[in-house]
N, CA, C and O atoms as a CHARMM CRD file, in Angstrom:
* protein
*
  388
    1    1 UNK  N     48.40500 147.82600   1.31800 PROA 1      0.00000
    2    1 UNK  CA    48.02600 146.78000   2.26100 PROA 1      0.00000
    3    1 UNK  C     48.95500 145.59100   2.09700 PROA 1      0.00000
    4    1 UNK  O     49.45400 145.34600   0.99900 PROA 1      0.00000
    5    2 UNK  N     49.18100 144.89100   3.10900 PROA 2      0.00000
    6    2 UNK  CA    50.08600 143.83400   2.91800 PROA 2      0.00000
    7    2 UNK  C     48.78300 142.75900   2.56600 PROA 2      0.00000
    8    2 UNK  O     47.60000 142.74200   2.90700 PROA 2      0.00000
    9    3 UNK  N     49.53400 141.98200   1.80600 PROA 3      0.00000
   10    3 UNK  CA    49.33300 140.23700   1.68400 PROA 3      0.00000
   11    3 UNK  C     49.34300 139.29800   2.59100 PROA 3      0.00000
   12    3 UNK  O     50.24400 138.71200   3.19000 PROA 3      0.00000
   13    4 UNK  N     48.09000 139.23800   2.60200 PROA 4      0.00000
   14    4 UNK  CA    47.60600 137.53600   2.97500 PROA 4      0.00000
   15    4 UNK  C     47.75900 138.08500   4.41900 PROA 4      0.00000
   16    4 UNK  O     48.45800 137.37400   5.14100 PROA 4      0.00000
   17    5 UNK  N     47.30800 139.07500   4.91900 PROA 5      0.00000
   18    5 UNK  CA    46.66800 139.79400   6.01900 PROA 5      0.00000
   19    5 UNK  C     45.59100 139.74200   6.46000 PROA 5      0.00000
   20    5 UNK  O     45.38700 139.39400   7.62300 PROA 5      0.00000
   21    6 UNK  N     44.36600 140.17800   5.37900 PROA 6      0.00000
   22    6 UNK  CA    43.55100 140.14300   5.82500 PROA 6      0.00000
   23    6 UNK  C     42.49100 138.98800   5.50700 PROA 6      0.00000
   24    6 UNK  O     42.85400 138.37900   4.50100 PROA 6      0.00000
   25    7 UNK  N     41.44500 138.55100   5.97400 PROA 7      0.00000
   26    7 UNK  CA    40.63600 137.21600   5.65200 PROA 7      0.00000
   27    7 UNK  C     39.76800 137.66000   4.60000 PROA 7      0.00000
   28    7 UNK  O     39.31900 138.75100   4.24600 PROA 7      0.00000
   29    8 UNK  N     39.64700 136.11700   4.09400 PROA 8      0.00000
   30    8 UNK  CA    38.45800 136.34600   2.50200 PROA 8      0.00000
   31    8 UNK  C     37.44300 136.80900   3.12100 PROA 8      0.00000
   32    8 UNK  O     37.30500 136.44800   4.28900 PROA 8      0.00000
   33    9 UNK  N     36.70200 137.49500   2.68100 PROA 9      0.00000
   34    9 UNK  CA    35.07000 138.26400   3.40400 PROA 9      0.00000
   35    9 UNK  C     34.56800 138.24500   1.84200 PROA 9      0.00000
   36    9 UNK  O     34.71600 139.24200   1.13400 PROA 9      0.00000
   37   10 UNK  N     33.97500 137.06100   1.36500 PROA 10     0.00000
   38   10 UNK  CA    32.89900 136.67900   0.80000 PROA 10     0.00000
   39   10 UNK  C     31.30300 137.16200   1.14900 PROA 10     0.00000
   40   10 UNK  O     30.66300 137.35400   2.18300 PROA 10     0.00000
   41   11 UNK  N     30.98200 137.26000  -0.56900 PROA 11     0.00000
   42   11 UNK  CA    29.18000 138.10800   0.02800 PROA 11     0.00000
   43   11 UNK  C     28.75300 136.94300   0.55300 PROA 11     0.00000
   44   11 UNK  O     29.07800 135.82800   0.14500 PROA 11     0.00000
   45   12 UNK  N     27.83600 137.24700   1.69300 PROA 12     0.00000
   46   12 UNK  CA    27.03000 135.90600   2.15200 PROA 12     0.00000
   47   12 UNK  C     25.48900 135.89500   2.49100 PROA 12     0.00000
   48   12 UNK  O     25.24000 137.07000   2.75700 PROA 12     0.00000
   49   13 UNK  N     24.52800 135.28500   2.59300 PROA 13     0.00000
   50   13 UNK  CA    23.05200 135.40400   2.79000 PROA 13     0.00000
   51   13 UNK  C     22.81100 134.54600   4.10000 PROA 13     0.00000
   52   13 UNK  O     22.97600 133.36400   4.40300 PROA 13     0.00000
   53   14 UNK  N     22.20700 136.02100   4.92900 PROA 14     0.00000
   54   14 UNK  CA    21.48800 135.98000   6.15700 PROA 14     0.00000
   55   14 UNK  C     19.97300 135.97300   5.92900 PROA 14     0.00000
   56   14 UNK  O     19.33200 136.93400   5.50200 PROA 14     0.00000
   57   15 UNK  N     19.15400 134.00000   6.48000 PROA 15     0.00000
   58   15 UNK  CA    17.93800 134.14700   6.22700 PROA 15     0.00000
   59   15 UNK  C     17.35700 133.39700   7.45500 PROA 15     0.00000
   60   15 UNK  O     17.62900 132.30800   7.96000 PROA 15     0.00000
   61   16 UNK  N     16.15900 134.69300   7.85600 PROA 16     0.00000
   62   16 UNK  CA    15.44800 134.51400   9.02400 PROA 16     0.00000
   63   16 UNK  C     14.59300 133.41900   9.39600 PROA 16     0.00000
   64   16 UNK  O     14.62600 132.47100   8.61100 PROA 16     0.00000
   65   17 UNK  N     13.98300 133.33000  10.19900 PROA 17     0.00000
   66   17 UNK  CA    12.92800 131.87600  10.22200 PROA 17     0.00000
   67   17 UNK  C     11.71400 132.83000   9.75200 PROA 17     0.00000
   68   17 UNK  O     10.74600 132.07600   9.65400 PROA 17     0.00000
   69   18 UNK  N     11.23200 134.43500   9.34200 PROA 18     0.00000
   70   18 UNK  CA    10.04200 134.80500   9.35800 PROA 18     0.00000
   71   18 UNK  C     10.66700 134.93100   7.86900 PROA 18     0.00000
   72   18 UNK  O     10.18400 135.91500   7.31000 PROA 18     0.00000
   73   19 UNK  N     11.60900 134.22100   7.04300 PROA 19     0.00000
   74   19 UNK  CA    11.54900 134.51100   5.45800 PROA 19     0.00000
   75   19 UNK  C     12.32400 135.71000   4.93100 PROA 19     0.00000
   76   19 UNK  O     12.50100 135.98000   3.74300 PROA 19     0.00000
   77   20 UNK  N     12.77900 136.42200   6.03800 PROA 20     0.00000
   78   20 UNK  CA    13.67000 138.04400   5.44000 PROA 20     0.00000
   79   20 UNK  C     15.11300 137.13500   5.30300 PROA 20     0.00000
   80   20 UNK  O     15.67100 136.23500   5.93100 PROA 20     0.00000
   81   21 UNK  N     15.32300 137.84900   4.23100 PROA 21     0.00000
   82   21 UNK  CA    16.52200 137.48600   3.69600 PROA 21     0.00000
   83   21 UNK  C     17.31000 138.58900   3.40900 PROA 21     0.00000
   84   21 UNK  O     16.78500 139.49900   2.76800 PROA 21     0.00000
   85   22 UNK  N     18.78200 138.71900   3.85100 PROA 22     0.00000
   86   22 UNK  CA    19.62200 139.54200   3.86700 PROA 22     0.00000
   87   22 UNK  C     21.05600 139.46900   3.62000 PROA 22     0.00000
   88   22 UNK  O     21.77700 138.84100   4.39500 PROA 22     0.00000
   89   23 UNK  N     21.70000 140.29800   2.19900 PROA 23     0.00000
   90   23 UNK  CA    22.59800 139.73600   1.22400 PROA 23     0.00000
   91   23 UNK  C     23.71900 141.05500   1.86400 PROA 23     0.00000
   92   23 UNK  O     23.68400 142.23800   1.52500 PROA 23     0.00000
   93   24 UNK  N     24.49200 140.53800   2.67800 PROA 24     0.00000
   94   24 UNK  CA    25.91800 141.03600   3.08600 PROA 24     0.00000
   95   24 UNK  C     27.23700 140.15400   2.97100 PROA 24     0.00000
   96   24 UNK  O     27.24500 138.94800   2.72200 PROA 24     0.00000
   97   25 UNK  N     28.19600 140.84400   3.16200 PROA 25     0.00000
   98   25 UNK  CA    29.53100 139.94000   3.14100 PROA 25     0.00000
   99   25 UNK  C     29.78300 139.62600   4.48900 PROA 25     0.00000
  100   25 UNK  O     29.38700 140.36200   5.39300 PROA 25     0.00000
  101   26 UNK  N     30.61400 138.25200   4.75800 PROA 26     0.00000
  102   26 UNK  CA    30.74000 137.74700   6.04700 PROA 26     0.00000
  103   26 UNK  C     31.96500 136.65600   5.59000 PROA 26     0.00000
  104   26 UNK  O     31.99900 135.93000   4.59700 PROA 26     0.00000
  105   27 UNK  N     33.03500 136.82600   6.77600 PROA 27     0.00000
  106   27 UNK  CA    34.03400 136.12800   6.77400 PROA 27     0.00000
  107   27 UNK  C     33.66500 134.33700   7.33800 PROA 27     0.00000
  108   27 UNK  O     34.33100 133.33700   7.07000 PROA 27     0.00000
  109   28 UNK  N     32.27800 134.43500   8.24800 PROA 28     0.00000
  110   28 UNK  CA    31.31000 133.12000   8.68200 PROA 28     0.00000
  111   28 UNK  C     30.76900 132.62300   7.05800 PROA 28     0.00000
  112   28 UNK  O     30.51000 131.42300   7.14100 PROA 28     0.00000
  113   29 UNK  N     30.58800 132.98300   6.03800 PROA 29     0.00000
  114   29 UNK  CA    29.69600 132.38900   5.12600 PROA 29     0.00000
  115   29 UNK  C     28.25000 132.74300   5.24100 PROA 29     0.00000
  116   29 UNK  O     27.82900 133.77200   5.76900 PROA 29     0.00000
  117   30 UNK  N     27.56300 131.84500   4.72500 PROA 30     0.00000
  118   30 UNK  CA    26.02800 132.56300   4.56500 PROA 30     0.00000
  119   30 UNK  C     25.42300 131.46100   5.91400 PROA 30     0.00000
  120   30 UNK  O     25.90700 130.39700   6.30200 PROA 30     0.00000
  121   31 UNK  N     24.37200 132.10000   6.32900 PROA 31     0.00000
  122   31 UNK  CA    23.83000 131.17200   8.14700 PROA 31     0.00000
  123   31 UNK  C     22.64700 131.90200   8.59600 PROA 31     0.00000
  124   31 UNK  O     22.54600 133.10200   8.34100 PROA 31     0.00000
  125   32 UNK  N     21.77400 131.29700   9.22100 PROA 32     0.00000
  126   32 UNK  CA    20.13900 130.99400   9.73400 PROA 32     0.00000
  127   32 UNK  C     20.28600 131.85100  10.97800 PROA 32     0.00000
  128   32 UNK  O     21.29600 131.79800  11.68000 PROA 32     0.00000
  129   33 UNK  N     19.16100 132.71300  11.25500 PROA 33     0.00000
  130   33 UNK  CA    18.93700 133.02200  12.45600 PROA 33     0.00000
  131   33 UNK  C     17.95700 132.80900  12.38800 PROA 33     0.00000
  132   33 UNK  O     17.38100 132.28200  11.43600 PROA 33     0.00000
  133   34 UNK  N     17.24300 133.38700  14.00300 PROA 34     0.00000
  134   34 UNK  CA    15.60900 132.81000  14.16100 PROA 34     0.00000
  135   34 UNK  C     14.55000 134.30900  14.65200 PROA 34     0.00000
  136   34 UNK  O     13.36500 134.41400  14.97100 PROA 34     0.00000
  137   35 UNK  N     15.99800 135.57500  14.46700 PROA 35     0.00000
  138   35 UNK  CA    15.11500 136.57400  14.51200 PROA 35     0.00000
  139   35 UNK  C     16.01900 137.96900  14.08800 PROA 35     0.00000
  140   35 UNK  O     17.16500 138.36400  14.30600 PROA 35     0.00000
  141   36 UNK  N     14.41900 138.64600  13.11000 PROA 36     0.00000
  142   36 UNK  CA    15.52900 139.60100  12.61200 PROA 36     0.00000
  143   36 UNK  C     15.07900 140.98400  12.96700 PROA 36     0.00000
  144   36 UNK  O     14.60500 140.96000  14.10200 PROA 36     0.00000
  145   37 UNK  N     15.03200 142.50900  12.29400 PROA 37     0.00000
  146   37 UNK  CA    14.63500 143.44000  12.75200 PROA 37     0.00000
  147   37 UNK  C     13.20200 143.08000  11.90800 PROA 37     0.00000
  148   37 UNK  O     12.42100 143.85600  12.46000 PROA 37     0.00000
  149   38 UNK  N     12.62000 142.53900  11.15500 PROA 38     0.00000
  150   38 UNK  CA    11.21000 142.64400  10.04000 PROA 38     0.00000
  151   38 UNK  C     10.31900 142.10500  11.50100 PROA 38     0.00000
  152   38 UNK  O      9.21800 142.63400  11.65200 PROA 38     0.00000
  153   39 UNK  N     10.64100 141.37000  12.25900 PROA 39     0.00000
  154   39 UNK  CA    10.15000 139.89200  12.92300 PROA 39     0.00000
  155   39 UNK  C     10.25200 140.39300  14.92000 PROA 39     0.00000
  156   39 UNK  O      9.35800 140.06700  15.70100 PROA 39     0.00000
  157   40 UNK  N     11.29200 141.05400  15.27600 PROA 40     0.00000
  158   40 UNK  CA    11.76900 141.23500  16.49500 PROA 40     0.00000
  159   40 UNK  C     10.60500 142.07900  16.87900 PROA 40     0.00000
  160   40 UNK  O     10.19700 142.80300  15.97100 PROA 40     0.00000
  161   41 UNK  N      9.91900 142.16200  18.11800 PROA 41     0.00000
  162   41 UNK  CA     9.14600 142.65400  18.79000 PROA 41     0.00000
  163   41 UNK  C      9.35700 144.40300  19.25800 PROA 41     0.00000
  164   41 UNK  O      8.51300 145.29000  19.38900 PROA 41     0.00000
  165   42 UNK  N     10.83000 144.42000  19.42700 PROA 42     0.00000
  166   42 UNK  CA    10.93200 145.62200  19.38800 PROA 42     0.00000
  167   42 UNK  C     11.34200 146.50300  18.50000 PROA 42     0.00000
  168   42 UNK  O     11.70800 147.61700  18.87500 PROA 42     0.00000
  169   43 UNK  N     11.34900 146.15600  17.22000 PROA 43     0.00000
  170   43 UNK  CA    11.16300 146.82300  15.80100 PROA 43     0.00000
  171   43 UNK  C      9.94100 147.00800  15.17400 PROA 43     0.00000
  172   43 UNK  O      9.76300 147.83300  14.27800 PROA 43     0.00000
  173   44 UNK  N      9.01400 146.19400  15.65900 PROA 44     0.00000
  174   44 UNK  CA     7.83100 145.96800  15.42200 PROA 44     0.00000
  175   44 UNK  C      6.54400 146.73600  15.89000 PROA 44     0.00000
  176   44 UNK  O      5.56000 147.30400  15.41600 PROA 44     0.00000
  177   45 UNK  N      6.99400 146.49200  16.82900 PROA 45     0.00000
  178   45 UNK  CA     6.19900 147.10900  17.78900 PROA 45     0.00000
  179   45 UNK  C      4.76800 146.23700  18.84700 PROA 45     0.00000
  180   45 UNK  O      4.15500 146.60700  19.84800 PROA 45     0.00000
  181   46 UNK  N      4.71300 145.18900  18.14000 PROA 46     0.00000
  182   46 UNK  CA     4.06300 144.15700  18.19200 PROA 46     0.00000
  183   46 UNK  C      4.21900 142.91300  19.34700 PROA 46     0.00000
  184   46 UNK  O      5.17100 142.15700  19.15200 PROA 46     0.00000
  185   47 UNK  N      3.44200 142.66600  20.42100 PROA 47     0.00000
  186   47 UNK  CA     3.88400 141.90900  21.11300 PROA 47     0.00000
  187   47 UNK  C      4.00900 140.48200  20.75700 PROA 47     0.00000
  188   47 UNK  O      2.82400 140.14900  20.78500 PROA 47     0.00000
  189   48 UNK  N      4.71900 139.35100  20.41900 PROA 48     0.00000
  190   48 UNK  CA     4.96600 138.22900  20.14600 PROA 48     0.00000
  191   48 UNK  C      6.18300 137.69200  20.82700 PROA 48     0.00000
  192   48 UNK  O      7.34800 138.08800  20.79400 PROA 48     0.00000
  193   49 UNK  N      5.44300 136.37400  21.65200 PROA 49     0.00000
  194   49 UNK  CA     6.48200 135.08100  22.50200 PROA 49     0.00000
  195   49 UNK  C      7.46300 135.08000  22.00300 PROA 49     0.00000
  196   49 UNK  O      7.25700 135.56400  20.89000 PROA 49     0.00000
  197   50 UNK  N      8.75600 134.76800  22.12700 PROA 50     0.00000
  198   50 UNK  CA     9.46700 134.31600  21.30900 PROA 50     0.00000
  199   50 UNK  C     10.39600 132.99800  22.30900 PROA 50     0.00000
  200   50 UNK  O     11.23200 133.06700  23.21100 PROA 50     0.00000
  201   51 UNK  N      9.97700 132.28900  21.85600 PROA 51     0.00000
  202   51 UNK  CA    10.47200 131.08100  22.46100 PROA 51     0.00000
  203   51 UNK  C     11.11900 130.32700  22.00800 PROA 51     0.00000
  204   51 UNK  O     10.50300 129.92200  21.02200 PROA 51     0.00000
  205   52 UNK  N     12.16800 129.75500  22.09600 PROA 52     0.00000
  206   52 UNK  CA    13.63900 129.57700  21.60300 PROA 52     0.00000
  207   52 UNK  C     13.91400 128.15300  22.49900 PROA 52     0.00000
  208   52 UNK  O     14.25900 127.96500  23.66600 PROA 52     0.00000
  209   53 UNK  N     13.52300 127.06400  21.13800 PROA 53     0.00000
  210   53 UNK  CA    13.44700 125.84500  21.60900 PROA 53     0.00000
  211   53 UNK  C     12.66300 125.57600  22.82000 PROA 53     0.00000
  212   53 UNK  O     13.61200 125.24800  23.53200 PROA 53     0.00000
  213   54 UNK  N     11.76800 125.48300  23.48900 PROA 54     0.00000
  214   54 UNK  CA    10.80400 125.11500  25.20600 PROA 54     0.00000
  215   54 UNK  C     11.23500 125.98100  25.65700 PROA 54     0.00000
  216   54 UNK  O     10.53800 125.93400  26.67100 PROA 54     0.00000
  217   55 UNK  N     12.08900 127.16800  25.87200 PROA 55     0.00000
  218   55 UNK  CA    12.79600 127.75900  26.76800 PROA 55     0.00000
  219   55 UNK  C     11.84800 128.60300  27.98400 PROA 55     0.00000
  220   55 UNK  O     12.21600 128.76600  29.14700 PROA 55     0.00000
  221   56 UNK  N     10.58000 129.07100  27.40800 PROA 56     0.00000
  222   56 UNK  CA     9.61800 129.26700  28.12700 PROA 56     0.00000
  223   56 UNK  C      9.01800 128.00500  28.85700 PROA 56     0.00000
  224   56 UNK  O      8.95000 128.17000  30.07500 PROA 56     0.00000
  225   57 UNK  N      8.60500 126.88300  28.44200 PROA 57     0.00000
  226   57 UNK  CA     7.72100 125.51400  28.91300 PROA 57     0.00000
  227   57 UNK  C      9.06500 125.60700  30.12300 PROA 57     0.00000
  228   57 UNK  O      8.79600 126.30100  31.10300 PROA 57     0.00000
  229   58 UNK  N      9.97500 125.18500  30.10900 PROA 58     0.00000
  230   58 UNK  CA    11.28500 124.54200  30.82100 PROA 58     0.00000
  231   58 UNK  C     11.33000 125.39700  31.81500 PROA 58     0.00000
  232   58 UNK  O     11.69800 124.83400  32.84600 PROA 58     0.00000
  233   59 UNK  N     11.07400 126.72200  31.97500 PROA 59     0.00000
  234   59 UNK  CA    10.98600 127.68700  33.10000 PROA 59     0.00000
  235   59 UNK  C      9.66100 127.23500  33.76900 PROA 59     0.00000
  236   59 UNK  O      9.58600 127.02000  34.97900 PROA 59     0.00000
  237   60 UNK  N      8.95500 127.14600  33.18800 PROA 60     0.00000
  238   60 UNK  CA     7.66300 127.03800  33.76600 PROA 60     0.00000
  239   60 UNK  C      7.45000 125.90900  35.06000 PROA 60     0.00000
  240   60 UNK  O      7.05000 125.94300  36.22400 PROA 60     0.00000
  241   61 UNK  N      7.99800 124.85900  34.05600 PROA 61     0.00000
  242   61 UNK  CA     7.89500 123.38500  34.45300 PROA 61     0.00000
  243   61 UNK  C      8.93600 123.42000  35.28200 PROA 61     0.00000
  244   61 UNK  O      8.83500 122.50100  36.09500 PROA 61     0.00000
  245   62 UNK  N     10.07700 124.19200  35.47500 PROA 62     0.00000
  246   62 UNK  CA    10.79700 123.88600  36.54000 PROA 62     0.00000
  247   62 UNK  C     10.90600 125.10700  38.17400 PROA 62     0.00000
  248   62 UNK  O     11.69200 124.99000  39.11400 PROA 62     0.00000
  249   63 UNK  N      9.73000 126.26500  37.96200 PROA 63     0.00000
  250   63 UNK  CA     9.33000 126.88900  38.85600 PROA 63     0.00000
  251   63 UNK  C      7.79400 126.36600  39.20300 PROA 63     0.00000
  252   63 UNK  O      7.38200 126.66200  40.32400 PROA 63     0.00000
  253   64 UNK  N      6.96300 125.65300  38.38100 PROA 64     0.00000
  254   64 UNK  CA     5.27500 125.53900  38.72200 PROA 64     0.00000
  255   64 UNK  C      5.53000 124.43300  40.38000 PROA 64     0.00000
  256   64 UNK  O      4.65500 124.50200  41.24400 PROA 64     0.00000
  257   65 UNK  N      6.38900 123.79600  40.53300 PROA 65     0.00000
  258   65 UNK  CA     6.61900 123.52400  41.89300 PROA 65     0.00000
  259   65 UNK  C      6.48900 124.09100  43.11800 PROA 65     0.00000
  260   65 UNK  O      5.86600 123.70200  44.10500 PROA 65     0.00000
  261   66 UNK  N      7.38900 125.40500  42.87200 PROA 66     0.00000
  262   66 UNK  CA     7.59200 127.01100  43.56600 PROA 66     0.00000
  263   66 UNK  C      6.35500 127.79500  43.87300 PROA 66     0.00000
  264   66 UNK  O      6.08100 128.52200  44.82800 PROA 66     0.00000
  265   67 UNK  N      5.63100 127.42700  42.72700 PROA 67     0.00000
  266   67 UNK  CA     4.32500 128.39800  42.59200 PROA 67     0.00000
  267   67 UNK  C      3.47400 127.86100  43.05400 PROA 67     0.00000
  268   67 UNK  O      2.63300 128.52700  43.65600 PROA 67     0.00000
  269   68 UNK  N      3.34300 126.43100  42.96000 PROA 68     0.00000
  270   68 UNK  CA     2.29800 125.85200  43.45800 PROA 68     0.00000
  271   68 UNK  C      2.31000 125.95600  45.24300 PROA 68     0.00000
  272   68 UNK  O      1.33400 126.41400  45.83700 PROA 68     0.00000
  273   69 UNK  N      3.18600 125.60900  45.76100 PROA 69     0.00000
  274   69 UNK  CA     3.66700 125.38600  47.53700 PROA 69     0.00000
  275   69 UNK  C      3.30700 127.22600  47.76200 PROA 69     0.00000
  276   69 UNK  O      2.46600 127.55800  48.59600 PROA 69     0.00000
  277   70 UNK  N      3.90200 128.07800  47.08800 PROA 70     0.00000
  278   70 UNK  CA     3.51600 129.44600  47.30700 PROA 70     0.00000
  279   70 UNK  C      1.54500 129.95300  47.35600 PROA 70     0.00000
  280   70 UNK  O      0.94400 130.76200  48.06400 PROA 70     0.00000
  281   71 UNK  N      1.06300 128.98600  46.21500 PROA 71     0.00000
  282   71 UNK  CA    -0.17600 129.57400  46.29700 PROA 71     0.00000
  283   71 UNK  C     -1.28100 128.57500  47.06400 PROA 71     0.00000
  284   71 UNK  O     -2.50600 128.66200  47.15900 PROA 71     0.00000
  285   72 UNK  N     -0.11300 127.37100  47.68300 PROA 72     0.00000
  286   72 UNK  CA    -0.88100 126.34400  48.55900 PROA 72     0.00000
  287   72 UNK  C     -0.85400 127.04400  50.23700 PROA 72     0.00000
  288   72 UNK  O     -1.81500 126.94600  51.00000 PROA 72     0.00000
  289   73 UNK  N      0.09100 127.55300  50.49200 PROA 73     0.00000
  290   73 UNK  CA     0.71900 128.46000  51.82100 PROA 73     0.00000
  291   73 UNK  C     -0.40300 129.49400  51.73900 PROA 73     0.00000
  292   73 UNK  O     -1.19400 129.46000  52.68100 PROA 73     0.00000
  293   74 UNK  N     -0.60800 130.35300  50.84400 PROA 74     0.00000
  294   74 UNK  CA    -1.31600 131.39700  50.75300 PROA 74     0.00000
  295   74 UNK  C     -2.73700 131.01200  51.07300 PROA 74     0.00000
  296   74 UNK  O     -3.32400 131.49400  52.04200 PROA 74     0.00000
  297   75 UNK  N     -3.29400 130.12800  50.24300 PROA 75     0.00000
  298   75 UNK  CA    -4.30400 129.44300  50.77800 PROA 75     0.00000
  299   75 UNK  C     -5.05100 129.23300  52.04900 PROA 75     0.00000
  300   75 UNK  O     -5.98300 129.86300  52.54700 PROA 75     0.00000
  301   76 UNK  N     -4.22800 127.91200  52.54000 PROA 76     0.00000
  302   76 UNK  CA    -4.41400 127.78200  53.68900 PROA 76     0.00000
  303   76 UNK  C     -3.49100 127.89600  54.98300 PROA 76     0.00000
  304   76 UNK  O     -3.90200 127.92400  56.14300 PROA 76     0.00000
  305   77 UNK  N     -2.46500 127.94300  54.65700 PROA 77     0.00000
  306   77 UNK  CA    -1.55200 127.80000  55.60100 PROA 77     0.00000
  307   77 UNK  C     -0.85000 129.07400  56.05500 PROA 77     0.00000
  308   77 UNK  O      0.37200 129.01800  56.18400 PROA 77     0.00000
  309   78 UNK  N     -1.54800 130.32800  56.33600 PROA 78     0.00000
  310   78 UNK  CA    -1.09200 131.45100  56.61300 PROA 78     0.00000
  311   78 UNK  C     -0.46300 131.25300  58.07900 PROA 78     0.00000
  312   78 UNK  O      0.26900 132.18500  58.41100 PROA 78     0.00000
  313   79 UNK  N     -0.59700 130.27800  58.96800 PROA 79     0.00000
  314   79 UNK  CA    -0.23900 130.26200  60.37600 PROA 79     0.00000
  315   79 UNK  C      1.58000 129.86500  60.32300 PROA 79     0.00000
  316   79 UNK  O      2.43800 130.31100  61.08400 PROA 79     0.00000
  317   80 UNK  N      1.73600 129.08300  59.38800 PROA 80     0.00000
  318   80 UNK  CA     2.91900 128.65900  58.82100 PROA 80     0.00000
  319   80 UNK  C      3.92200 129.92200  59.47500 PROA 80     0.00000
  320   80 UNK  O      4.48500 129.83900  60.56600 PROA 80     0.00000
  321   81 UNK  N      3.99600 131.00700  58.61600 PROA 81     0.00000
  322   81 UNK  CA     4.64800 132.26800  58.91900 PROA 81     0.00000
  323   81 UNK  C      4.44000 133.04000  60.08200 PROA 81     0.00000
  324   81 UNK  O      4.71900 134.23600  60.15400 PROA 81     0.00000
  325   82 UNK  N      4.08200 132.54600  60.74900 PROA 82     0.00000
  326   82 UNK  CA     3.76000 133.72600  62.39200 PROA 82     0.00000
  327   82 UNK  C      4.60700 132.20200  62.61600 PROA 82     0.00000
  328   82 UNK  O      5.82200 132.39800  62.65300 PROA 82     0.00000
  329   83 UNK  N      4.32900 131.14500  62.73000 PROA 83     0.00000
  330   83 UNK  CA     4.74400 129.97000  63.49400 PROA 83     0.00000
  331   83 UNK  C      6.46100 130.40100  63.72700 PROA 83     0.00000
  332   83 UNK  O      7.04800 130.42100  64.80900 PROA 83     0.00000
  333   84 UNK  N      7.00600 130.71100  62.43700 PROA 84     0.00000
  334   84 UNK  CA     8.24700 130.77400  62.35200 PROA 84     0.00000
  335   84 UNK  C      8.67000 132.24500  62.92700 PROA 84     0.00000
  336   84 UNK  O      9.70400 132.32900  63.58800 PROA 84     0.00000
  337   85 UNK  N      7.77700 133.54100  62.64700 PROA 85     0.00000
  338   85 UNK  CA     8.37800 134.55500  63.75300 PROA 85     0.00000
  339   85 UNK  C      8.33400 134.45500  65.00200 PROA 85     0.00000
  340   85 UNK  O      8.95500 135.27500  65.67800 PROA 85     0.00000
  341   86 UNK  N      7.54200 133.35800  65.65400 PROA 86     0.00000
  342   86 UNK  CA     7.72000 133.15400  66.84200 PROA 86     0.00000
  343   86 UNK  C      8.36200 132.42700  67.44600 PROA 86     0.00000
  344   86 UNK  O      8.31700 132.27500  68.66700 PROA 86     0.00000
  345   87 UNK  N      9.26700 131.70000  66.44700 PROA 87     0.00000
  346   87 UNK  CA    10.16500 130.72700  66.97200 PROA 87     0.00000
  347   87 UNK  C     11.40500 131.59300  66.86000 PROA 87     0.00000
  348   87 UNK  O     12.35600 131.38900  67.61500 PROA 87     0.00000
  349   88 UNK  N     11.43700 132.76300  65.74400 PROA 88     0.00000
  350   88 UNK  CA    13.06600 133.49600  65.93800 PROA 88     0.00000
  351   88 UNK  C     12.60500 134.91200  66.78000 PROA 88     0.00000
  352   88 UNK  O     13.34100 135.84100  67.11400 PROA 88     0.00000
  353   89 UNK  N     11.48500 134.79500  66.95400 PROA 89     0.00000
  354   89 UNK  CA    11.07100 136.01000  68.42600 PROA 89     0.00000
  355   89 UNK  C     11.80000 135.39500  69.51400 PROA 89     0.00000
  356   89 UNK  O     12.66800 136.04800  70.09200 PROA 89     0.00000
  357   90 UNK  N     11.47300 133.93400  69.92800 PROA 90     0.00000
  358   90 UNK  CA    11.46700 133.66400  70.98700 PROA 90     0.00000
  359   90 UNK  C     13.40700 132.71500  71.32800 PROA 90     0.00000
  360   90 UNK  O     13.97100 132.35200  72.36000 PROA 90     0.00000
  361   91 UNK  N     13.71900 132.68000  70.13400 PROA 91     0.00000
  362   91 UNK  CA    15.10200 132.54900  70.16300 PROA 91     0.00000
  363   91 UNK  C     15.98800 133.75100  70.50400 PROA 91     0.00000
  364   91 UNK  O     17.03400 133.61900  71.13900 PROA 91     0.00000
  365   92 UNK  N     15.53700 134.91000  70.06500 PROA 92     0.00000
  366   92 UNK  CA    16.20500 136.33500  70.49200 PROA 92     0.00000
  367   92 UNK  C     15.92000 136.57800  71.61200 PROA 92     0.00000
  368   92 UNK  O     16.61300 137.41300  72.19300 PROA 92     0.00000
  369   93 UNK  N     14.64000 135.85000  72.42700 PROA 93     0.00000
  370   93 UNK  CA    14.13800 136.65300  73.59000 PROA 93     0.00000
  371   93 UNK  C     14.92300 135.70200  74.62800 PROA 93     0.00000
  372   93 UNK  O     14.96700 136.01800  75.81700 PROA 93     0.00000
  373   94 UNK  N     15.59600 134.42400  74.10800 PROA 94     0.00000
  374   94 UNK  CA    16.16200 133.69200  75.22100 PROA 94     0.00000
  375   94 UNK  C     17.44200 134.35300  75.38300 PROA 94     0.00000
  376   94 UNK  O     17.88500 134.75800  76.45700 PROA 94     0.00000
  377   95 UNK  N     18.16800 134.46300  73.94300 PROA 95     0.00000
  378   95 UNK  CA    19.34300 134.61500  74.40600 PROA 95     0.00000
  379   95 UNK  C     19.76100 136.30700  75.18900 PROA 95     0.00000
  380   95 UNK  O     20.72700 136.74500  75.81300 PROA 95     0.00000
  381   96 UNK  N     18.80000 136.71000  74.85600 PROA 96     0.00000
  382   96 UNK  CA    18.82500 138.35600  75.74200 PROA 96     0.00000
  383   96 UNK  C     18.97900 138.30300  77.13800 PROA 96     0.00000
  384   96 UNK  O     19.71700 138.99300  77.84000 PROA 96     0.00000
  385   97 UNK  N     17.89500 137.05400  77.59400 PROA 97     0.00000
  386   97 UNK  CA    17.45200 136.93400  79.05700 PROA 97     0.00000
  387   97 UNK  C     18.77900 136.34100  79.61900 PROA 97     0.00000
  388   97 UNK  O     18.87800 136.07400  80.81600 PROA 97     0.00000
């Protein structure tokens, strides 16, 4: 092998936020994740959120707008939607004539 080719790859420790700790070599050093195979839902088998900083709240809060006008329409305002096929019914039916 030649010299000063390849990079130092020092042992390093990978430790989870659920406490698994895992002793490999890494040219990064030793560093935090927030999910591992002990902990991941689909190793597990186990259903659990995994929410990664608000990332769920922040979806929520920026579609519950969407959802709300959707289940306010549904409600009461079913005429809403015929209103509008009859305005592009009756736009097709002009320009035909």
């Amino acid at each position: 092998m030649k010299p000063e080719v390849h990079p130092v790859y020092p042992p390093a420790r990978i430790t989870c936020a659920c406490g698994n700790v895992v002793e490999t070599r890494s040219t990064r050093g030793s560093f935090n994740v927030e999910i591992c195979s002990n902990c991941h839902p689909f190793f597990t088998g186990k259903y659990k959120l995994v929410d990664t900083a608000g990332r769920v709240d922040r979806f929520r809060k920026k579609y519950a707008a969407t959802t709300a006008a959707k289940e306010a329409a549904a409600a009461g305002g079913e005429a809403a939607p015929a209103a509008g096929a009859a305005k592009k019914a009756g736009k097709k039916g002009e320009a035909k004539a």
